[in-house]
C-alpha positions in Angstrom: 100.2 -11.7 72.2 96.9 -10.1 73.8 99.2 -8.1 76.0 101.2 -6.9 73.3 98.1 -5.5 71.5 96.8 -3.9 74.6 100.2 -2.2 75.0 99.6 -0.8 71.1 96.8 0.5 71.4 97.4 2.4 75.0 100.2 3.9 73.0 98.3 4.8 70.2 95.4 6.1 72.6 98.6 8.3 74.5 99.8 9.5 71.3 96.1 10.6 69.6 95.4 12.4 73.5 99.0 14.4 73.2 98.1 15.5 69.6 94.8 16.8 70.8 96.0 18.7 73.6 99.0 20.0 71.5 95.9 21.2 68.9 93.7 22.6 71.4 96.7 24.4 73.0 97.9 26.0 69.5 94.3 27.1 68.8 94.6 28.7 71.9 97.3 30.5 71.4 96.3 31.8 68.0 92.8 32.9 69.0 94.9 34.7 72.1 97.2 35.9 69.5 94.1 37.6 67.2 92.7 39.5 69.9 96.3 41.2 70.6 96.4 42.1 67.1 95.8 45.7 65.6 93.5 45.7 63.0 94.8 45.4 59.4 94.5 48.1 56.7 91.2 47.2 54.6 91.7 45.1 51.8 88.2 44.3 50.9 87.5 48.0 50.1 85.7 46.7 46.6 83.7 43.6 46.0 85.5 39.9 45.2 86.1 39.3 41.8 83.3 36.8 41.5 80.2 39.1 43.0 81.8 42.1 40.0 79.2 42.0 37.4 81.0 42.7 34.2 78.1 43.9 31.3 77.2 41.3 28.4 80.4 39.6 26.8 82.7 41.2 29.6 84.9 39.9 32.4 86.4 41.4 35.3 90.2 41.0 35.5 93.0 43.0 37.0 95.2 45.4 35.7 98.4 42.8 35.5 95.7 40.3 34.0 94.8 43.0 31.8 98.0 43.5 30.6 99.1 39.9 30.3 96.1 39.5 27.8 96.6 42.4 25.7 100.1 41.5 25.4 99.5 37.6 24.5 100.8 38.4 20.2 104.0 39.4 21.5 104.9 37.5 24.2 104.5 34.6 22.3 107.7 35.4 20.4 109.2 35.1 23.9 108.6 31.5 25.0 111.5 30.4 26.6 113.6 33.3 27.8 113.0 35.4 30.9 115.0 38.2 30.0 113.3 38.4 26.2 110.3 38.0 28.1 110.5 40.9 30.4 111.8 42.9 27.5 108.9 42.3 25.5 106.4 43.0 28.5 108.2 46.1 28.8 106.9 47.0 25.3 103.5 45.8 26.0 103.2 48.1 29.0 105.0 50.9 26.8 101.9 50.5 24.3 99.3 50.2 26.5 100.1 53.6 28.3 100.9 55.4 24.8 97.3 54.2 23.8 96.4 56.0 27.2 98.5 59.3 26.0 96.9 59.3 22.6 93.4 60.4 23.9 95.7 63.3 25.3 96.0 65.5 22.6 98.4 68.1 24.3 101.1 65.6 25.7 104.3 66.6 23.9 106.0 62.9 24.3 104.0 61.3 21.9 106.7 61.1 19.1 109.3 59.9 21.4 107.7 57.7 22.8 106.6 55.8 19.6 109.9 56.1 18.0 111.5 54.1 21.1 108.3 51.1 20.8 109.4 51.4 17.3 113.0 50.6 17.8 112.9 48.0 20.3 110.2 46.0 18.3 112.4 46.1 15.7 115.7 44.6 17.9 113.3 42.2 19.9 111.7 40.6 17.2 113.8 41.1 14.2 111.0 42.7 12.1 111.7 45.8 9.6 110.2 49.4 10.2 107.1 49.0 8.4 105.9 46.0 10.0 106.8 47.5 13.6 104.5 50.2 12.6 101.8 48.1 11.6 102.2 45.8 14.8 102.1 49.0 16.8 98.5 49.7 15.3 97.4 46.8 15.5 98.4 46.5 19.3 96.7 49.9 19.6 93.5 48.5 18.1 93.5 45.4 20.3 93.8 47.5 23.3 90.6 49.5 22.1 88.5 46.8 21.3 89.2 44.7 24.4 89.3 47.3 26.8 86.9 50.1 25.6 87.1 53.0 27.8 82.9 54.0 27.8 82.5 50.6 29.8 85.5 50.2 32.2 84.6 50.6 36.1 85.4 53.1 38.8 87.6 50.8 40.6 91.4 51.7 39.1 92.4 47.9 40.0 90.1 46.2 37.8 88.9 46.4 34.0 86.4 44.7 32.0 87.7 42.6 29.4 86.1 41.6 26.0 85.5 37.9 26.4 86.9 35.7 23.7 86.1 32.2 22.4 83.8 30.6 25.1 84.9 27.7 27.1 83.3 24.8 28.2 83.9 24.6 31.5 83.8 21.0 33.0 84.3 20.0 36.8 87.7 18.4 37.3 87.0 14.5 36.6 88.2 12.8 39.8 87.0 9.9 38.8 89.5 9.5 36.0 92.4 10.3 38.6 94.5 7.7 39.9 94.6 7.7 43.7 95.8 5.1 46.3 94.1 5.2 49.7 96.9 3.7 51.3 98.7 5.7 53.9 102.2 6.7 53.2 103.4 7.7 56.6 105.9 10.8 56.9 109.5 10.0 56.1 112.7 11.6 57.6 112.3 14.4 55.0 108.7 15.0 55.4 108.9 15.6 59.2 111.7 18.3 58.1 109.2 19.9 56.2 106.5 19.6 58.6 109.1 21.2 61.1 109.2 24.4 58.6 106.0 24.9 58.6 105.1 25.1 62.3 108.4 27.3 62.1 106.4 29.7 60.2 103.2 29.1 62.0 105.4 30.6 65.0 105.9 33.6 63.3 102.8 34.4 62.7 101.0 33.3 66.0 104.1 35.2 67.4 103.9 38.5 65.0 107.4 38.3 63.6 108.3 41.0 61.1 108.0 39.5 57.7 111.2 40.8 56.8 113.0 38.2 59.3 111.0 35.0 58.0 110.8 36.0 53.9 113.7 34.1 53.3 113.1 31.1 55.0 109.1 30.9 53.9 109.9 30.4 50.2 112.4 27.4 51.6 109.6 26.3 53.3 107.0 26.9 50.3 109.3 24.8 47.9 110.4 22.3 50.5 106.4 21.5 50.8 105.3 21.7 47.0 108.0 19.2 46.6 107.0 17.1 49.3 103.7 16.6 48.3 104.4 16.5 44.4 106.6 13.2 46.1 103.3 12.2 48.3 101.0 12.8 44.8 103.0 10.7 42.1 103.6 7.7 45.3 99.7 7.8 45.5 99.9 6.8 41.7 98.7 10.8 40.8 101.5 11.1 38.6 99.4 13.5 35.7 98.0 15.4 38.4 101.3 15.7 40.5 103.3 18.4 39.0 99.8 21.0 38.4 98.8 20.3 42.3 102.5 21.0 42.9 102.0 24.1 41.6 98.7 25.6 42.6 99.7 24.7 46.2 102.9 27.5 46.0 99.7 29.9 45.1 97.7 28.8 48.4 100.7 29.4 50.6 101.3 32.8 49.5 97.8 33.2 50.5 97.9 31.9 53.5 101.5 33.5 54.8 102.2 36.2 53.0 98.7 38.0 52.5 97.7 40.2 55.0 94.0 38.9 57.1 91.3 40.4 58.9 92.4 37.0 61.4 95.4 35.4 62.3 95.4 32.5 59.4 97.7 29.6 59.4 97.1 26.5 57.8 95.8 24.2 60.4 93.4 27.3 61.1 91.9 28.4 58.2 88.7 29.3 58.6 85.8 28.3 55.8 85.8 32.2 54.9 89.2 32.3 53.9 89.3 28.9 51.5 85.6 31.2 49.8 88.6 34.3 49.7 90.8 32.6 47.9 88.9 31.1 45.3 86.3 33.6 44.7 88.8 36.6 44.7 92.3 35.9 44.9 92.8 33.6 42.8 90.5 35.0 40.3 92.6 38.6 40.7 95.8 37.1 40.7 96.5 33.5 38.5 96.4 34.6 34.9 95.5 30.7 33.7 93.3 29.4 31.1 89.9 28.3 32.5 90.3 24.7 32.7 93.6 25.2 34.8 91.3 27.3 37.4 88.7 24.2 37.9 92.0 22.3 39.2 92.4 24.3 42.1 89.3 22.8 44.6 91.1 19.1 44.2 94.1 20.8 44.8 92.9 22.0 48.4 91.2 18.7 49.2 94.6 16.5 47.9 96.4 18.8 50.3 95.2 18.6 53.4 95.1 14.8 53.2 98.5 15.5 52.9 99.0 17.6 55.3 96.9 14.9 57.5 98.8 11.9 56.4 101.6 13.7 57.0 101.3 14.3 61.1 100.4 17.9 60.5 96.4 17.9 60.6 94.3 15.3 63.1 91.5 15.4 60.5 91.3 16.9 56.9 87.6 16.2 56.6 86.3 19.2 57.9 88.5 21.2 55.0 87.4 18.9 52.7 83.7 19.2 53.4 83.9 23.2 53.1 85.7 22.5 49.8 83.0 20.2 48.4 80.7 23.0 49.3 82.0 25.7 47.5 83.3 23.9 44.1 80.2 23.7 42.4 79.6 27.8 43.2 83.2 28.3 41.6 82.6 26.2 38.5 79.2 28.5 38.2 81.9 31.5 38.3 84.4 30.4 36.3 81.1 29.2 33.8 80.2 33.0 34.0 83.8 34.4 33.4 84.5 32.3 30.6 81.7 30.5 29.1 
């Protein structure tokens, strides 16, 4: 019987020293691979989002963000249909740059252009003439007061936006979450899924063209949310599940398919990058209410246990560490954006 353990734990031992050298040999490789790489076009040419001091009752969003608010009365009349929905942005975009014209008195297209917002306000949301030009006004008037010109910044990707209600702004409650510390080994399907990721880590380390791995990264991004959306509601994280799910698509586009000063991939992601992506890409790009942005830091932290659990990572607590570190700093940001 004594024999038997001893034979276990040499194995285990064997294993745990192959993993290790297989790590230190990847890291090699992709600190080789970084030096090799020509330097990528700046990206970081304006301040994150969270060091952009907006003045009193503003906040710094993007341009699509901007749009996406100023369009909220009618694309609520669109819940539920992607084409009605794209329609109707195409009217709040059509507004927003006649609002833009209107301050040029000599444009010529002024007429035209109303009389088409006109007409397809009235076929999109079955409304009659008169109330299509008063939603036109009033659209024109929301664009004014949340977006006045005499305050908006140099920088043509941002605006400052006229904050609304305020938010109270509460940590995520991780205590209240259901989690099992039991570990759920990789299936047959997991391992397939780990395999597509280290498929696209070799495109990176090996400075593929994107344009041969696209299409296989979003089977990769979908094979993994679902994976650990599985991993989540077997832990007994069923509320959390789907919204984790979710915000880890997000990270993944961040990690693969966003250009870096380094070579990043995810079982190399330096503490600079996980301060990146909360403090100004996810700020710039998710257009979420606030409490859906406080969900994000457990997101990180559930996912690279998973990733760990998995076979993927040796140790998730160095990720997890850098996440505790920087959650209560985002809070204070999100606090200041939306409180």
């Amino acid at each position: 019987m004594a024999k038997k353990k001893d034979k276990k734990a040499t194995e285990k031992r064997r294993a745990k020293s192959k993993h290790e050298k297989e790590k230190k040999r990847h890291l090699k490789l992709v600190k080789e691979k970084q030096k090799s790489l020509p330097p990528p076009p700046s990206l970081m040419t304006r301040p994150s989002f969270a060091d952009m001091e907006a003045p009193d009752g503003f906040r710094t969003v993007s341009v699509s963000q901007a749009l996406m608010e100023f369009g909220k009365p009618l694309m609520g009349d669109a819940e539920g249909s992607t084409k009605a929905l794209n329609q109707i942005f195409g009217i709040v975009n059509g507004i927003w740059n006649y609002e833009i014209m209107l301050k040029d008195e000599a444009t010529g297209k002024l007429e035209e252009m109303k009389d088409t917002m006109i007409r397809k306000m009235k076929s999109l949301l079955k409304i009659q003439n008169d109330e299509a030009e008063g939603l036109l006004q009033e659209m024109i008037d929301r664009k004014q007061h949340l977006f006045p010109d005499e305050i908006q910044p140099e920088i043509p990707t941002v605006m400052f936006m006229r904050k609304g209600l305020s938010h109270l702004i509460a940590p995520f409650n991780y205590t209240g979450m259901s989690f099992s510390e039991k570990t759920i080994p990789p299936d047959e399907h997991d391992k397939e899924v780990l395999k597509k990721i280290k498929k696209i880590d070799r495109h990176i380390i090996d400075g593929t063209d994107y344009d041969e791995w696209e299409e296989f990264y979003f089977s990769m991004e979908e094979s993994v949310s679902d994976a650990f959306e599985k991993w989540l509601k077997e832990k007994g994280s069923t509320e959390q599940s789907q919204t984790f799910a979710s915000n880890v698509e997000l990270f993944l586009n961040f990690i693969y398919r966003y250009a870096h000063e380094d070579l990043v991939i995810l079982d190399a992601v330096q503490p600079a990058y996980f301060e990146e992506f909360l403090f100004d890409y996810l700020l710039r790009k998710l257009i979420a209410e606030p409490h859906e942005y406080v969900t994000f830091p457990p997101t990180l932290k559930f996912f690279f246990r998973f990733l760990h659990e998995k076979g993927y990572l040796p140790n998730p607590e160095d990720v997890i560490h850098v996440i505790d570190a920087l959650e209560p700093e985002f809070i204070d940001v999100l606090r200041e954006r939306f409180g």
